[in-house]
DOLUMFI-894538 format. One record per residue (C-alpha): x, y, z; residue number from 1. Coordinates in Angstrom, 3 decimals, always signed. Layout:
<rs>
R        X        Y        Z num
R        X        Y        Z NUM
...
</rs>
This chain:
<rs>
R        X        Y        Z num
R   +0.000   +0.000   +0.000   1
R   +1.410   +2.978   -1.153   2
R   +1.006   +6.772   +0.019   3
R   +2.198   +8.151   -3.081   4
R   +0.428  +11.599   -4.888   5
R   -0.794  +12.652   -7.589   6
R   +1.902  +13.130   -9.954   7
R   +1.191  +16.912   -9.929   8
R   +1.764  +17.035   -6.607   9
R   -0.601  +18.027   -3.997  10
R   -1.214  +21.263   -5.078  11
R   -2.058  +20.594   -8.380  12
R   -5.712  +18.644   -9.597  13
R   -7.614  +16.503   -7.372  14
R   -8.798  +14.115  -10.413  15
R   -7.819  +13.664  -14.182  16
R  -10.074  +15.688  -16.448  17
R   -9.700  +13.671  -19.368  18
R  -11.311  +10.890  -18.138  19
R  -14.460  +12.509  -17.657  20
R  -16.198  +11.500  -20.999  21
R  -15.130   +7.853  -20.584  22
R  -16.296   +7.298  -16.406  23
R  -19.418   +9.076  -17.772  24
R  -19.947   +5.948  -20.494  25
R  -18.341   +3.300  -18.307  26
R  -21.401   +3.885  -15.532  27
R  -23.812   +2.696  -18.340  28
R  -22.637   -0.525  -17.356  29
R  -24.738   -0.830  -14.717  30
R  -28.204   +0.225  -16.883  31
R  -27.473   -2.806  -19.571  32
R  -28.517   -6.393  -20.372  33
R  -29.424   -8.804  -22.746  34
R  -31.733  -11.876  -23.418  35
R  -30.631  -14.908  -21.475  36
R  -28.420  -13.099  -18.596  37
R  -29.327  -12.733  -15.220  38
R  -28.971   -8.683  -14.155  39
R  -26.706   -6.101  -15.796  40
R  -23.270   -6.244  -16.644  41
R  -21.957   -4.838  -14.074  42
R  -23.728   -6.909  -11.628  43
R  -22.111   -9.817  -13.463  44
R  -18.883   -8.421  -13.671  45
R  -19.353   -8.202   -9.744  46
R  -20.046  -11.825   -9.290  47
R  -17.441  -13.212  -11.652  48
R  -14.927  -10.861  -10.379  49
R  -15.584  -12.621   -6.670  50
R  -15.529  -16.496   -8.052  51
R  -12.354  -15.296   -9.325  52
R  -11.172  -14.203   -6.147  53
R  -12.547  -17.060   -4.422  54
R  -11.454  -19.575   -7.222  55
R   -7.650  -18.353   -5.731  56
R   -6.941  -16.169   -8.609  57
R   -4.723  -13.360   -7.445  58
R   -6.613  -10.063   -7.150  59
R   -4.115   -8.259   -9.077  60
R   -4.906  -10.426  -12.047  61
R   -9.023   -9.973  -11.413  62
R   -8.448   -6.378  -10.520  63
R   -7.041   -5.816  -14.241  64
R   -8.999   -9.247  -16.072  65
R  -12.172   -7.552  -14.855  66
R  -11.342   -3.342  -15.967  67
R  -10.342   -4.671  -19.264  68
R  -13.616   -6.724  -19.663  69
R  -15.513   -3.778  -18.712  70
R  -13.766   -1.008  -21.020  71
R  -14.383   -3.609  -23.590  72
R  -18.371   -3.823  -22.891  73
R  -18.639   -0.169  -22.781  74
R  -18.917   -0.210  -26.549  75
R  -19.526   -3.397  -27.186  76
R  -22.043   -4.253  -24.375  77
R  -22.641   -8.000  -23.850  78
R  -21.272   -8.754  -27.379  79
R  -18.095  -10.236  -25.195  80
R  -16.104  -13.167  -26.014  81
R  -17.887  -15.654  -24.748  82
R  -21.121  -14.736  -27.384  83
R  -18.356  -14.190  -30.153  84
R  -16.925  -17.513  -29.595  85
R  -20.476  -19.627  -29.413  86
R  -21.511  -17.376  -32.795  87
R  -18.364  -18.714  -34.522  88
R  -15.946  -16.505  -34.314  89
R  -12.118  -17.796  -33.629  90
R  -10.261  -17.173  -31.015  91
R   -7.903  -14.668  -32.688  92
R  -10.961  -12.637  -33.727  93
R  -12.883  -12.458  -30.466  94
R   -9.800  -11.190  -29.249  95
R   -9.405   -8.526  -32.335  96
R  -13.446   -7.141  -31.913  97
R  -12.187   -6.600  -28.126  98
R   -9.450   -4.497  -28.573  99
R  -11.331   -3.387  -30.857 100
R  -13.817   -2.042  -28.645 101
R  -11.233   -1.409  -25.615 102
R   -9.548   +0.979  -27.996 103
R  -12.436   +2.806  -29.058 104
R  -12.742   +4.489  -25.109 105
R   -9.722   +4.338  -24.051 106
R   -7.664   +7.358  -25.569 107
R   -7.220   +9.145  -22.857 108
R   -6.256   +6.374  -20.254 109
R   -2.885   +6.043  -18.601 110
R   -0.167   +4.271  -21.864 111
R   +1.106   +1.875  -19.549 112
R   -2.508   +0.552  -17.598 113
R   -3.797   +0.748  -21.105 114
R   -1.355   -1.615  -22.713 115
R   -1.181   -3.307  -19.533 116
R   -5.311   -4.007  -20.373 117
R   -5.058   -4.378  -23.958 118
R   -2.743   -7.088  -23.537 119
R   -5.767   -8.640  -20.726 120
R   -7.680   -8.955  -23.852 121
R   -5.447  -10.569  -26.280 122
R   -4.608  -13.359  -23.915 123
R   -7.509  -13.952  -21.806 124
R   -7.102  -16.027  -18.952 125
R   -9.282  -18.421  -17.982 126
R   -9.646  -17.998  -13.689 127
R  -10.794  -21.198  -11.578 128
R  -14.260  -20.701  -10.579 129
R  -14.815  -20.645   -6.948 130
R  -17.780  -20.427   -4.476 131
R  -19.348  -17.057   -5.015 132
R  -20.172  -16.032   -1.291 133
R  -23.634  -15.425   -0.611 134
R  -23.422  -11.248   -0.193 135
R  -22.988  -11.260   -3.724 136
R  -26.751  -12.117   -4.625 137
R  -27.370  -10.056   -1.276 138
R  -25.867   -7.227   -2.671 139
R  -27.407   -7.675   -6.267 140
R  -30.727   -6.933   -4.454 141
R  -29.661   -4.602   -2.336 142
R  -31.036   -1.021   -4.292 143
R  -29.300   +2.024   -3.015 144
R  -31.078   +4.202   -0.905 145
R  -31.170   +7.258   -3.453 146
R  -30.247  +10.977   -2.356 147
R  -31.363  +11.515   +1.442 148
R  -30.279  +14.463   +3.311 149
R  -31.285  +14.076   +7.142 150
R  -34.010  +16.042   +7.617 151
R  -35.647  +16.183   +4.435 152
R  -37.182  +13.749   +2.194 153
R  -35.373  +11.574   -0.040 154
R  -35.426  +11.851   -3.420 155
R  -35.993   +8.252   -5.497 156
R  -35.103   +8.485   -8.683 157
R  -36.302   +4.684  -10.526 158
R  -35.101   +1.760  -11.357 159
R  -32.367   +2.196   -8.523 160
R  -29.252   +0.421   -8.840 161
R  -28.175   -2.181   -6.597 162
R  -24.951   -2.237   -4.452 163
R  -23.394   -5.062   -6.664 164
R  -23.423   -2.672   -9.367 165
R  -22.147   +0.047   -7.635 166
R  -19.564   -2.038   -6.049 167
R  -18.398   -3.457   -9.339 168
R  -18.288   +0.425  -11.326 169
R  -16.307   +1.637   -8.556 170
R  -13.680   -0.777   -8.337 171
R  -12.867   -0.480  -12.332 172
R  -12.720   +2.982  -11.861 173
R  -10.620   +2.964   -9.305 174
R   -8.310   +0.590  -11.894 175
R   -8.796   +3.425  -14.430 176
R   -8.048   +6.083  -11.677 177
R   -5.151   +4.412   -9.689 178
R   -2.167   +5.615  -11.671 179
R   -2.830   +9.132  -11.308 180
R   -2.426   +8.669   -7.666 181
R   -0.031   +6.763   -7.831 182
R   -2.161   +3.748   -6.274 183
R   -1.548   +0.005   -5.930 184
R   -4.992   -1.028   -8.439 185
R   -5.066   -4.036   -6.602 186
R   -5.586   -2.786   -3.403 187
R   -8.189   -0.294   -4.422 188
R  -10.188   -2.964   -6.623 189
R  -10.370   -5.400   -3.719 190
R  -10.959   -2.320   -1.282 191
R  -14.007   -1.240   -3.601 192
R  -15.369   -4.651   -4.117 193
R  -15.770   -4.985   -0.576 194
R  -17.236   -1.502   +0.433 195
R  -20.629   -1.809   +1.133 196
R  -20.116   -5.697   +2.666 197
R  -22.395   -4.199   +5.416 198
R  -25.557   -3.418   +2.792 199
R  -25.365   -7.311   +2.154 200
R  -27.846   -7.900   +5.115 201
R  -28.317   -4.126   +6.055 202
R  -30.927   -2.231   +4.420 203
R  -29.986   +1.203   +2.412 204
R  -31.662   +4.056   +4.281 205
R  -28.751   +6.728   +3.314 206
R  -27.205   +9.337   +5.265 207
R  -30.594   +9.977   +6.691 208
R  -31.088   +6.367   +8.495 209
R  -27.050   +6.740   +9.157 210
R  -27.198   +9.904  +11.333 211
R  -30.569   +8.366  +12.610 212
R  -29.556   +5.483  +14.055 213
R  -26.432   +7.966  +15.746 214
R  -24.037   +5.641  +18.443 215
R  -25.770   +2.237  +16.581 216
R  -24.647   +2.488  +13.070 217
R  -21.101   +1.603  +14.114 218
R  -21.632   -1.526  +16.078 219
R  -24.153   -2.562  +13.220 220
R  -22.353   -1.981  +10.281 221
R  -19.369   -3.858  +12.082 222
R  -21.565   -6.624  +12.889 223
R  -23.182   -6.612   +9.290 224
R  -19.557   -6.793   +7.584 225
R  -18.499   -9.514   +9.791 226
R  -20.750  -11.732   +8.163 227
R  -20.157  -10.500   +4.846 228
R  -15.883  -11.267   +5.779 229
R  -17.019  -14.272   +7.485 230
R  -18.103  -15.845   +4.114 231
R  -14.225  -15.907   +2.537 232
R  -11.479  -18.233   +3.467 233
R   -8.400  -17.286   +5.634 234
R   -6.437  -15.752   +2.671 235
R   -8.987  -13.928   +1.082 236
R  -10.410  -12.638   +4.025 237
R   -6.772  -11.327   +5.294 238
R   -6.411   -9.521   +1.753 239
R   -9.821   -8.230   +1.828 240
R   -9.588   -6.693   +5.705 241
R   -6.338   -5.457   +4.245 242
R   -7.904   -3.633   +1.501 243
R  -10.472   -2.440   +3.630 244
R   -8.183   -0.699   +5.641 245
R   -8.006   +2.164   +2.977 246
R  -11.584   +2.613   +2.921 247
R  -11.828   +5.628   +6.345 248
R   -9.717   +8.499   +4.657 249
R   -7.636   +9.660   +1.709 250
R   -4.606   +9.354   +3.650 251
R   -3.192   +6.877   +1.072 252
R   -2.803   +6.723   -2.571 253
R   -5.409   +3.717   -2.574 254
R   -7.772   +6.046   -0.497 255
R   -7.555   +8.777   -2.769 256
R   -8.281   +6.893   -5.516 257
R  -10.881   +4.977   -3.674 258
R  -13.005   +7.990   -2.708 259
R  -12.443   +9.734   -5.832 260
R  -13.845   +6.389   -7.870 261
R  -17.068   +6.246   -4.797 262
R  -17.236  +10.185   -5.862 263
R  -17.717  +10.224   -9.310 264
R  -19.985   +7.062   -9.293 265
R  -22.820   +8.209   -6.916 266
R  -22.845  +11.524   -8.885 267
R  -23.009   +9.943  -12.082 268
R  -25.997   +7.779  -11.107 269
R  -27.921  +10.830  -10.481 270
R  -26.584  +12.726  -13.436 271
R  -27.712   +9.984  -15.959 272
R  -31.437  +10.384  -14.650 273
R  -31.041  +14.471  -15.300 274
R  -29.318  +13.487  -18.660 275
R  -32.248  +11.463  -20.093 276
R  -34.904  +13.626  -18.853 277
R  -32.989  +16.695  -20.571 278
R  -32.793  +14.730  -23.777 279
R  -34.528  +16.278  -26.985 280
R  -35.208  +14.913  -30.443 281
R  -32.721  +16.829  -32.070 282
R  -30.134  +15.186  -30.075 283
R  -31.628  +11.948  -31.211 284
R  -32.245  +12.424  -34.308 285
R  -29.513  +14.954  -35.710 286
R  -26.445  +14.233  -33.298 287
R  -27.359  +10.555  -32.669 288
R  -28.914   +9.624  -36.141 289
R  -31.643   +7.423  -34.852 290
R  -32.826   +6.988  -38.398 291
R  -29.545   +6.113  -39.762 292
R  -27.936   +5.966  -43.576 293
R  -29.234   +3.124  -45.149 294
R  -31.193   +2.051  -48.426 295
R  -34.157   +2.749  -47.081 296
R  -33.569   +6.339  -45.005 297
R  -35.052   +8.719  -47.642 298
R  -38.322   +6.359  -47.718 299
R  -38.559   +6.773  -43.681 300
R  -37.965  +10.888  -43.735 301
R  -40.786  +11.207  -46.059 302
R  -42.973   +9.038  -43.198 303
R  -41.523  +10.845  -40.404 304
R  -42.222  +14.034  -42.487 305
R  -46.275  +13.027  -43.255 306
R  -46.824  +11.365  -40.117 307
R  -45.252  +15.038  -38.435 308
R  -43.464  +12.848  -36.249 309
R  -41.650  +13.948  -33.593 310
</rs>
């Protein structure tokens, strides 16, 4: 665990600017799906990133397996290898459309992380499968509690995400984020992962139900985590308390980019609900050409145009 600084020293930005447009696309993750699979993909990131980890696979190697994956979906959704290699594709071209798709988001990410992830996808590893502990379903239906701000009413803005999702975005963001701060990606991954072990069995009720439940909500969300820490093996559990022991301040590297990742998430999940309902028909039709170029596009202005639709 490192408690290096941003390489602009601590002075300079809190946060790299340029990654704005792609943390903005990467929290889509949690909003998609497809026929067949169970919850979005970042709630199955979340549970293949733990049978990994439980499977013994080192969490350096699922910290960076798992960003990669997700980088790749963020263009290319759940068109991942495993549906290019059942539709025929070999392995050499699964492996092209990924980079393929990694590349298309990734300009602006760190040269070495991003080679470091490129080369993820050109040699996927296959992890052993292990047990995946039983907070991860817990946390899967876990929805977050929305905005609350004691004293007033909360604000629910629908369909909430769960805490597996939120788990998942933040610990590939902290991948993204960690060598600006010079932080061990490892350590924040696993740290991020296990954040919200308490919200396995304890229900969301924000900051509100926090500062309501005053000299409780420590004893019960160190009683709730236990159990959550009391699913993993010796090893695990060690690197997973040792993780966790980032999570209380920005005094480290792997704080700093911890909080910064937990940050920019929970902001972004309320920004994408402003986003859509700000969303106007020129942006979909001019900017986003909803009615694309094709043989038949002249044929469907000339309906949009009689039908004076929108």
């Amino acid at each position: 665990m490192s408690d290096g600084v941003p390489a602009t020293g601590a002075s300079g930005p809190a946060a790299p600017a340029e990654l704005r447009d792609l943390l903005v696309e990467m929290n889509d993750l949690k909003r998609v799906r497809s026929a067949g699979r169970v919850g979005s993909i970042a709630e199955r990131l979340f549970a293949q990133g733990w049978s990994a980890l439980t499977g013994g696979a080192p969490a350096e190697d699922v910290a960076l397996d798992v960003a990669a994956t997700a980088l790749a979906a963020t263009r290319l959704c759940d068109l991942d290898a495993a549906f290019l290699a059942a539709a025929g594709l070999p392995d050499e071209a699964v492996s092209s459309v990924l980079v393929e798709g990694f590349d298309s988001v990734t300009t602006a990410l760190d040269p070495h992380l991003r080679d470091a992830l490129r080369d993820r996808l050109r040699h996927r590893a296959e992890h052993p499968q292990g047990t995946v502990p039983g907070f991860v379903a817990s946390l899967a239906q876990q929805p977050r509690a929305g905005v609350t701000c004691p004293g007033r009413p909360r604000i629910l803005l629908e369909p909430p995400e769960n805490h597996a999702e939120h788990c998942l975005v933040v610990a590939v963001y902290g991948v993204v984020l960690s060598p600006f701060y010079r932080a061990d990606p490892a350590t924040v991954f696993l740290a991020a992962m296990a954040h919200h072990f308490h919200n396995a069995a304890m229900p969301d009720a924000g900051f509100t139900g926090e500062m309501l439940l005053g000299d409780h909500l420590g004893p019960i969300m160190a009683r709730t985590t236990q159990w959550a820490l009391d699913e993993l093996d010796g090893p695990l559990r060690e690197s997973v308390e040792r993780a966790r022991a980032v999570l209380p301040d920005d005094a480290t590297a792997e704080g700093r980019a911890f909080h910064a990742a937990d940050c920019i998430d929970r902001v972004l999940q309320i920004a994408q609900h402003l986003r859509a309902a700000s969303l106007t028909m020129g942006t979909v039709l001019d900017e986003m050409e909803l009615v694309h170029a094709g043989p038949v596009k002249g044929f469907h202005d000339r309906v949009l145009a009689d039908m004076r639709i929108p």
